[in-house]
C-alpha positions in Angstrom: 123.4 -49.1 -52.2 119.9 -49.4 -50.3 119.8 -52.9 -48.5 116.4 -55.3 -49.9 114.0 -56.6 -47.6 112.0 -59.3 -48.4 108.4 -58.6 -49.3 106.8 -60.3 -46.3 109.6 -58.7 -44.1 109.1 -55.3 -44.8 109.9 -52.5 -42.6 107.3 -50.6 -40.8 107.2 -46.9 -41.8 105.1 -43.8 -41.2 106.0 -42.8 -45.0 104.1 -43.1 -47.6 102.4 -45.7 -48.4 104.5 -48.7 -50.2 103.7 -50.0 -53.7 105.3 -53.0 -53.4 104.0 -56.2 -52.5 103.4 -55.3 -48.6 102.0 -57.6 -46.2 98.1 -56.1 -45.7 97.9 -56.8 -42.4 101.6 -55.8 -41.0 101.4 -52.0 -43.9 97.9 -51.7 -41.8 99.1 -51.9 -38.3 102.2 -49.3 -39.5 99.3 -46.9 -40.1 96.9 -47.2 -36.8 96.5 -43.6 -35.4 98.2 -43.6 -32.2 96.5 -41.6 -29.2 97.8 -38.4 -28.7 97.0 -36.3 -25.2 94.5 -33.8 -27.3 92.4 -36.8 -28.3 92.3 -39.7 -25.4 89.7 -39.8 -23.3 90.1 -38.2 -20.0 91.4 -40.5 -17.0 89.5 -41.1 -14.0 91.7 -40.4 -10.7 91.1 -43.3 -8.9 89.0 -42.6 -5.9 88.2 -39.1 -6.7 86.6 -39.5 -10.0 84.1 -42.3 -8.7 83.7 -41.9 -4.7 81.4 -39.2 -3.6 83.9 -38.0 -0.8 86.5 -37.3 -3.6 84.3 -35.4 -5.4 83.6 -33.3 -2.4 87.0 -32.7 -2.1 87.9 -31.7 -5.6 84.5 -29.4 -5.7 83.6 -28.6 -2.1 86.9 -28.3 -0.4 89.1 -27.7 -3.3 90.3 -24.0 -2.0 90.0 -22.3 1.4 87.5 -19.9 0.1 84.9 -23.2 -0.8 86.1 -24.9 3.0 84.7 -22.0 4.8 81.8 -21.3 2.7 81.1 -25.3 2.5 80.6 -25.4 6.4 79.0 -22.2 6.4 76.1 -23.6 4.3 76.1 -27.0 6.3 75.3 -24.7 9.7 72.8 -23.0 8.3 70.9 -26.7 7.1 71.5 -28.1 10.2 69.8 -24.7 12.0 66.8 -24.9 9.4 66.3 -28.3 8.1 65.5 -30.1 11.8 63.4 -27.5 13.0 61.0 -27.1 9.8 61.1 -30.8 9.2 59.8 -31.1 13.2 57.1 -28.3 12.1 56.3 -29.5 8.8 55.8 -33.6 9.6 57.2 -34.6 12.8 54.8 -32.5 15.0 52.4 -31.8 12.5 48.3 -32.3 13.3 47.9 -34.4 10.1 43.4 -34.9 11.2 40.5 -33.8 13.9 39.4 -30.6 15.0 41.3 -27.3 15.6 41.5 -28.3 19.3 43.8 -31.0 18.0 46.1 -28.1 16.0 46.4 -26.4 19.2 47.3 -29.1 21.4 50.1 -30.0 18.8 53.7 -28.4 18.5 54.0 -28.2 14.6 51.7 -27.4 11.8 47.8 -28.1 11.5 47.3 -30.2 8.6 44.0 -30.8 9.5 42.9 -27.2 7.9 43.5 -28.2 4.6 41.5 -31.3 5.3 38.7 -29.2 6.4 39.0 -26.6 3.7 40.3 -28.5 0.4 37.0 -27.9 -1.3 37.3 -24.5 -1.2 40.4 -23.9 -1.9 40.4 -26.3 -4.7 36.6 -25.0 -5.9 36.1 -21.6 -4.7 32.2 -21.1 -3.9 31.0 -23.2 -6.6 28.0 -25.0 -5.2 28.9 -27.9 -2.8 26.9 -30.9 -4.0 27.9 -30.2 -7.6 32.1 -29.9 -7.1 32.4 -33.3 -8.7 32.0 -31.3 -12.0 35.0 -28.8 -11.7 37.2 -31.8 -10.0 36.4 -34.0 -13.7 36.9 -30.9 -15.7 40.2 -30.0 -14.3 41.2 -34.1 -14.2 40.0 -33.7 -18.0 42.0 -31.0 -18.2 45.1 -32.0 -16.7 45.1 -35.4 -18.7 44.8 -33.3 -22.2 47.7 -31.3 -21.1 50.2 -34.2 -20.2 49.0 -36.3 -23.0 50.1 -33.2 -25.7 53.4 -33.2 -23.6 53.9 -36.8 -25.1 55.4 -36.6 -28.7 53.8 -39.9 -29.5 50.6 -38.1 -29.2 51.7 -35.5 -31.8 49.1 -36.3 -34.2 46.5 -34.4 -35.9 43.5 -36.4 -34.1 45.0 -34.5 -30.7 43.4 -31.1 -31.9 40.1 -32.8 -32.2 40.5 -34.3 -28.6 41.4 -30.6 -27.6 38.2 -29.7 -29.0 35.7 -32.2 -27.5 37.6 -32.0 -24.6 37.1 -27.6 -24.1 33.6 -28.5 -25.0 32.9 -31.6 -22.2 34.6 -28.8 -19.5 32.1 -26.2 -20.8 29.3 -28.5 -20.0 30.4 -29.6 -17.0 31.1 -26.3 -15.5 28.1 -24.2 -16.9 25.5 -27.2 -16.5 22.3 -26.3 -18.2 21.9 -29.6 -20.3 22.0 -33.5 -19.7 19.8 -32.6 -16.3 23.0 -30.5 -15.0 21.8 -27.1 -13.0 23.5 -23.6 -14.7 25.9 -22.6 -12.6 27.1 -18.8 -13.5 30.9 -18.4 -13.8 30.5 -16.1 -11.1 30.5 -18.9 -8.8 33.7 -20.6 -10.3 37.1 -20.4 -8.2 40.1 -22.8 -7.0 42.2 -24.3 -9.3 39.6 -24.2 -12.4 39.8 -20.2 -12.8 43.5 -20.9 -12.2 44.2 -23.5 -15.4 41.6 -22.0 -17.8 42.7 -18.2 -17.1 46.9 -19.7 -17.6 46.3 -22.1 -20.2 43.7 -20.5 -22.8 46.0 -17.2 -22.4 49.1 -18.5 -23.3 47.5 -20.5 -26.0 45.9 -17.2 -27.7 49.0 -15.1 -26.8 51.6 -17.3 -28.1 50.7 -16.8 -32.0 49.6 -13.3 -31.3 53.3 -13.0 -30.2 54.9 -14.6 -32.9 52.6 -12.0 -35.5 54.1 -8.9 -33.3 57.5 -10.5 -33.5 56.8 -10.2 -37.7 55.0 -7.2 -37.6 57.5 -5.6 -35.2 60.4 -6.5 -37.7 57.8 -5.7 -40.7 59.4 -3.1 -43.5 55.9 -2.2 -43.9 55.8 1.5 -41.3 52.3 1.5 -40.3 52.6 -2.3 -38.9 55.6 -1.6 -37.7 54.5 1.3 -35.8 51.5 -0.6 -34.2 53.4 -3.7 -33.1 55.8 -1.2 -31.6 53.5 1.0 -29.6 51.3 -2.1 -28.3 54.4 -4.1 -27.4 55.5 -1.1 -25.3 52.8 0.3 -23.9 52.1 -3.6 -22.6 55.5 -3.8 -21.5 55.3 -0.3 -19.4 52.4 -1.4 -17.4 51.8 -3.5 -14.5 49.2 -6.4 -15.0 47.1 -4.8 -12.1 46.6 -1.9 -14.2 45.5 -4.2 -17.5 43.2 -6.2 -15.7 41.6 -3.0 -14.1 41.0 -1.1 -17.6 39.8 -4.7 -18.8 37.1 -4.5 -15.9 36.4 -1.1 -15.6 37.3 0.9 -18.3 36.6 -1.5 -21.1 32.9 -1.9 -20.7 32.5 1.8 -21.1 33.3 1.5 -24.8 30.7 -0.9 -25.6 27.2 0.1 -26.3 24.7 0.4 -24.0 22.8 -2.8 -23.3 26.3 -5.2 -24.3 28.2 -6.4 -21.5 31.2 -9.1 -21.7 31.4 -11.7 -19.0 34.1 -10.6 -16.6 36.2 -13.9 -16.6 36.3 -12.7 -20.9 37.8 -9.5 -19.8 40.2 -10.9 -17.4 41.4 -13.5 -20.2 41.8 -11.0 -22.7 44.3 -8.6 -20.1 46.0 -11.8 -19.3 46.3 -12.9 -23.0 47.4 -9.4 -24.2 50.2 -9.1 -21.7 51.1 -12.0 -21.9 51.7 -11.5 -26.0 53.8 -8.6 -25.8 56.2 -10.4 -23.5 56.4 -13.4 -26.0 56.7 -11.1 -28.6 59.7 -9.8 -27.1 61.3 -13.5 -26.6 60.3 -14.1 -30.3 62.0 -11.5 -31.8 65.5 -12.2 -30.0 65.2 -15.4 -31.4 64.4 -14.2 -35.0 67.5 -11.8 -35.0 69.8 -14.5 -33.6 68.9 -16.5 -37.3 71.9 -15.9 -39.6 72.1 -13.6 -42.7 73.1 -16.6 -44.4 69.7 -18.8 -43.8 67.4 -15.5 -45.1 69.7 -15.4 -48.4 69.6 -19.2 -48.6 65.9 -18.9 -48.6 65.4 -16.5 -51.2 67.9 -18.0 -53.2 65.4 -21.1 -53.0 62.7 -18.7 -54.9 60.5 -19.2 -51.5 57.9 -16.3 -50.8 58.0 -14.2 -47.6 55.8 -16.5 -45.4 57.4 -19.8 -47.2 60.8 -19.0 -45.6 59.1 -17.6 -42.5 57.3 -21.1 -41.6 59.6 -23.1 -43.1 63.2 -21.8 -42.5 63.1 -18.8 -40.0 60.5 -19.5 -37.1 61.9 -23.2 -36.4 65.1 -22.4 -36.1 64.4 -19.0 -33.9 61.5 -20.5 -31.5 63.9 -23.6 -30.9 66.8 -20.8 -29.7 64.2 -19.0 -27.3 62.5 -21.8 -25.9 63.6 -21.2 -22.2 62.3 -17.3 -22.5 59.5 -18.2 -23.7 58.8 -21.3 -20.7 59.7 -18.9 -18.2 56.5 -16.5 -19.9 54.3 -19.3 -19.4 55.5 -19.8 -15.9 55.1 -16.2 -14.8 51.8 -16.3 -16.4 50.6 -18.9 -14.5 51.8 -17.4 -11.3 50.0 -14.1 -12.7 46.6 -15.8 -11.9 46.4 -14.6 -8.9 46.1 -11.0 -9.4 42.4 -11.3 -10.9 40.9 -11.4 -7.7 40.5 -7.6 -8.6 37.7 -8.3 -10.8 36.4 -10.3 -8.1 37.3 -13.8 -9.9 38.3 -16.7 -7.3 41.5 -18.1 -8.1 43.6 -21.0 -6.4 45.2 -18.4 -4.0 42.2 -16.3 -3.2 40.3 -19.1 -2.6 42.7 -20.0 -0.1 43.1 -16.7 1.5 38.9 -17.1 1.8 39.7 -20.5 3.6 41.9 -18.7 6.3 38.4 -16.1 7.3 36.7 -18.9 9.3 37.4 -17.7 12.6 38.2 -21.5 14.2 40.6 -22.1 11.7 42.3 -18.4 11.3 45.7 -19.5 13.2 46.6 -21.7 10.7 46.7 -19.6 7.6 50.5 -20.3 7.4 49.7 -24.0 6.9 46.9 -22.8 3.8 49.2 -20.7 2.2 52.5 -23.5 2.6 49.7 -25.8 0.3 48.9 -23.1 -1.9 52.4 -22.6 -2.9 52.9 -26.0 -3.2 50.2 -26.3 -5.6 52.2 -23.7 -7.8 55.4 -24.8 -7.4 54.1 -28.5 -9.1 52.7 -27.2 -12.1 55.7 -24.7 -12.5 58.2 -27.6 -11.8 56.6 -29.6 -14.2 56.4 -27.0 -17.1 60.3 -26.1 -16.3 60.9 -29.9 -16.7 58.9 -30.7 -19.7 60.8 -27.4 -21.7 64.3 -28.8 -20.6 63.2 -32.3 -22.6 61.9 -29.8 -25.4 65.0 -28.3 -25.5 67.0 -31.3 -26.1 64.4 -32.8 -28.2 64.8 -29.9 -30.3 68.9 -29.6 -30.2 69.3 -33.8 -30.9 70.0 -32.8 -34.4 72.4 -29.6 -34.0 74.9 -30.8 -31.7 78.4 -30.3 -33.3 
């Protein structure tokens, strides 16, 4: 014979659950889910979690193997890092004349005071280079403003728009009293953002139609986005930019010509496309079976699920391909200076030909490469913010 409790006296069981008259409170505390090793939180371990030199030693120092190879990276920063940073700053010539620079132990600054205009503005005429330097602050300021999503909005095209069209006053001239200036005389860092920007703007749809047309069921598109992908792909850039110059106005007829900064932005921009192309379609076969079926299911027509259910999915998967496209294109800039266009770095290989200031071409081409790495730094930043802005609502 069982013993009786009474009711506020109960025992407390991991059974089921009682049906007689249990205290709330004391049946509620029987049932709390105690923490079990899978589920509690990870400990910290005293000093090593939180102190930096215990974190050195659990990731630095941890094995033999990282000891030797830890110290073996620290000689080679302390051989490097003091004597660039006394060349760099320390005994840098940061103003005056080249007799300064040679009188000084480290680098001559002083050449890129000298020289900024040009290597910022090419051979565009002096008086007049507070035109490119507002049309590339213009620039610049569109370009950061649509990397704000709060700027998302549909008045931002039209900004775009007045904004191309104020740059293409400014540079050309020819009306409100400002002299034409032929793009033959642009250079710097003007040629440098238009020729990047405008080509991955143009290439980046054309990509996403090969993508399609690649993966069409249709043969003859198929076949055409195939060939042009490849035949893009199996070429250098040099080569595209030379038939854009050279070979290209030979099919035109006699008496039409196409300005040579067109010809160099339509190599760039077809490149460019095939590449993306390529980025786009990995990311349009890594889309599951399931979300094609789910979409016909829905009765939705081909380009229905493609813009509503297929592309946002794929382009969020391949965003870093696709950044590190717009990156090398950027960089790619610099090989039009064989249609005789003045880019950023050619411009600053022209700064190093002034005989007084020849010895410091080191010091032109350190600022140059600077000026790269920001943009590319910033563009590899703003995709990693994309990228989680994109994955906030997938994370399992």
């Amino acid at each position: 014979m069982s013993k009786q409790y009474p009711a506020d006296q109960a025992p407390v069981s991991a059974g089921p659950i009682p049906t007689g008259p249990v205290a709330p409170a004391r049946w509620a505390a029987s049932y709390e889910e105690e923490p079990t090793q899978a589920s509690a939180p990870p400990q910290a371990n005293g000093m090593t979690a939180l102190k930096p030199f215990g974190w050195a030693k659990d990731n630095l120092f941890n094995t033999p193997l990282n000891t030797v190879l830890t110290l073996a990276c620290l000689g080679l920063l302390w051989l490097v890092v003091p004597p660039m940073a006394n060349w760099l700053v320390l005994n840098a010539s940061w103003s005056g004349s080249s007799e300064a620079c040679r009188e000084a132990a480290g680098a001559c600054w002083s050449v890129i005071v000298v020289k900024h205009r040009l290597i910022f503005f090419g051979t565009y005429p002096y008086d007049e280079q507070w035109r490119p330097f507002l049309a590339c602050a213009l620039f610049v300021a569109m370009l950061g403003a649509s990397g704000v999503r709060a700027f998302w909005r549909p008045w931002l095209a039209g900004a775009w728009a007045l904004t191309l069209v104020g740059m293409g006053v400014l540079m050309w001239g020819g009306v409100a009293g400002l002299s034409y200036v032929p793009n033959d005389r642009w250079g710097g860092l003007p040629i440098t953002l238009m020729l990047s920007v405008f080509s991955i703007a143009i290439a980046f749809p054309l990509s996403i139609l090969l993508a399609l047309g690649r993966q069409s069921s249709l043969p003859a598109i198929r076949t055409f986005c195939v060939g042009f992908i490849e035949t893009m792909r199996g070429v250098p850039l040099v080569s595209v930019l030379f038939m854009a110059s050279v070979m290209f106005p030979l099919f035109l007829p006699e008496g039409v010509t196409v300005d040579k900064l067109l010809r160099a932005l339509a190599g760039m921009t077809l490149f460019t496309a095939a590449y993306l192309a390529e980025a786009v379609r990995g990311g349009l076969q890594a889309i599951p079976k399931g979300q094609y079926e789910a979409a016909d299911a829905l009765g939705l027509s081909y380009w229905q699920k493609t813009v509503l259910i297929v592309l946002p999915q794929a382009l969020r998967i391949v965003i870093p391909p696709i950044v590190n496209q717009f990156i090398s294109a950027f960089k790619d800039t610099s090989l039009v200076t064989i249609v005789g266009l003045y880019d950023l770095l050619t411009a600053a290989t022209v700064a190093t030909t002034d005989p007084e200031w020849r010895p410091y071409f080191a010091e032109v081409y350190v600022f140059a490469g600077l000026m790269f790495w920001i943009f590319c730094f910033s563009m590899s930043r703003y995709s990693q913010w994309l990228e989680r802005l994109a994955n906030r609502y997938n994370r399992r």
